[in-house]
C-alpha positions as CSV (number, residue, x, y, z in Angstrom):
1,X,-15.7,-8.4,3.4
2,X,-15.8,-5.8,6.3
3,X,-15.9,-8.3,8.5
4,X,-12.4,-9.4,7.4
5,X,-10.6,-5.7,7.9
6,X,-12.2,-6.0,11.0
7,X,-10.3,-9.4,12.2
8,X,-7.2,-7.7,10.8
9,X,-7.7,-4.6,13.0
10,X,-8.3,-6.2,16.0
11,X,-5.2,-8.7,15.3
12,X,-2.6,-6.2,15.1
13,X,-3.2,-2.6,16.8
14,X,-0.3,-1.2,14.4
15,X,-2.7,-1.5,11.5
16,X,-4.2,1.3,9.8
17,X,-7.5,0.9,7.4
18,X,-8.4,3.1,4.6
19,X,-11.7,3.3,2.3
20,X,-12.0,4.7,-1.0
21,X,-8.7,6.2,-1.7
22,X,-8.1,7.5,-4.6
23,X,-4.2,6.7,-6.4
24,X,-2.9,9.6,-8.3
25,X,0.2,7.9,-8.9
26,X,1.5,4.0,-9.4
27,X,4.4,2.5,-10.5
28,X,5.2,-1.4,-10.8
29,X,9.5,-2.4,-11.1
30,X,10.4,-5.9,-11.5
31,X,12.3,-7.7,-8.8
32,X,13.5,-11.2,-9.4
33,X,10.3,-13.4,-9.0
34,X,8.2,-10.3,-7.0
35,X,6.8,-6.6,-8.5
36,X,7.3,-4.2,-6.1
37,X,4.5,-1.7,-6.8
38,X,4.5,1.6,-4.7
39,X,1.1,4.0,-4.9
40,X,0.9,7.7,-4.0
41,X,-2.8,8.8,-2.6
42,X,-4.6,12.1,-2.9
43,X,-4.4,14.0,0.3
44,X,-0.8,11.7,1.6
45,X,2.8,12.3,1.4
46,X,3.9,9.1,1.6
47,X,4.2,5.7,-0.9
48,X,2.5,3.2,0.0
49,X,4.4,-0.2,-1.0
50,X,3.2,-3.5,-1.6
51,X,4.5,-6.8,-4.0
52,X,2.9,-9.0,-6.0
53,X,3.9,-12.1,-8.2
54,X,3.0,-10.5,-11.8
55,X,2.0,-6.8,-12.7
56,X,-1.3,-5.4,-12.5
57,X,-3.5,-3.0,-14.3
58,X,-2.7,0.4,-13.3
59,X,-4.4,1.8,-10.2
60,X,-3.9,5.4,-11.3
61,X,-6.6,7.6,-11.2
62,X,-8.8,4.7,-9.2
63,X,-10.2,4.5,-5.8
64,X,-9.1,1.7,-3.9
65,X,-9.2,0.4,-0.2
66,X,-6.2,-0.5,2.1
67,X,-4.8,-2.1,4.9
68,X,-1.4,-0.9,6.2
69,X,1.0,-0.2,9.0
70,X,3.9,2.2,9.2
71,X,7.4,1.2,8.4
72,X,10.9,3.3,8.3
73,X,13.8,2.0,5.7
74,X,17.1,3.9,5.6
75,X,18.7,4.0,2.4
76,X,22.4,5.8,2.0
77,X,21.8,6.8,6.0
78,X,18.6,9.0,5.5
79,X,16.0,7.5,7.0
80,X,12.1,7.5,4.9
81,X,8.8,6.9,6.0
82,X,7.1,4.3,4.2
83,X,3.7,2.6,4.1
84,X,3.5,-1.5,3.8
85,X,0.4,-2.2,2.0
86,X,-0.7,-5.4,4.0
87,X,-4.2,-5.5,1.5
88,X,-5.2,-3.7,-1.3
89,X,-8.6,-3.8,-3.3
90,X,-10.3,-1.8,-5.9
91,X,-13.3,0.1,-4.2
């Protein structure tokens, strides 16, 4: 499985890897078809957004390992710094 962040890292230079993260906070809204869920980690300011087809068991409170890069959206003008969650799996 290492092997596979590994690929992705070398792929794309804008990608960031983290191990055993722990989520201290994680919501899941319904979209249309998607659910956008967005996590907050221990030790980060930043959410960390992903989507999925159907909701998930809450990741609160778990450690969990991720593969991300940085975005910026701008909503009402004010720009925000966001995280897209690329892979996500419970550690």
């Amino acid at each position: 499985m290492k092997s596979d962040v590994n690929k992705l890292l070398k792929k794309n230079a804008q990608l960031n890897h983290l191990d055993a993260a722990k989520v201290i906070s994680h919501v899941q809204r319904d979209s249309g078809v998607w659910v956008k869920n967005t996590i907050m980690l221990e030790g980060y300011d930043v959410p960390f957004k992903y989507s999925r087809k159907e909701k998930y068991r809450s990741l609160q409170g778990g450690l969990v390992n991720l593969t991300y890069y940085a975005q910026t959206e701008t909503v009402a003008g004010i720009e925000f710094e966001s995280m897209k969650v690329v892979r996500i799996r419970r550690s």
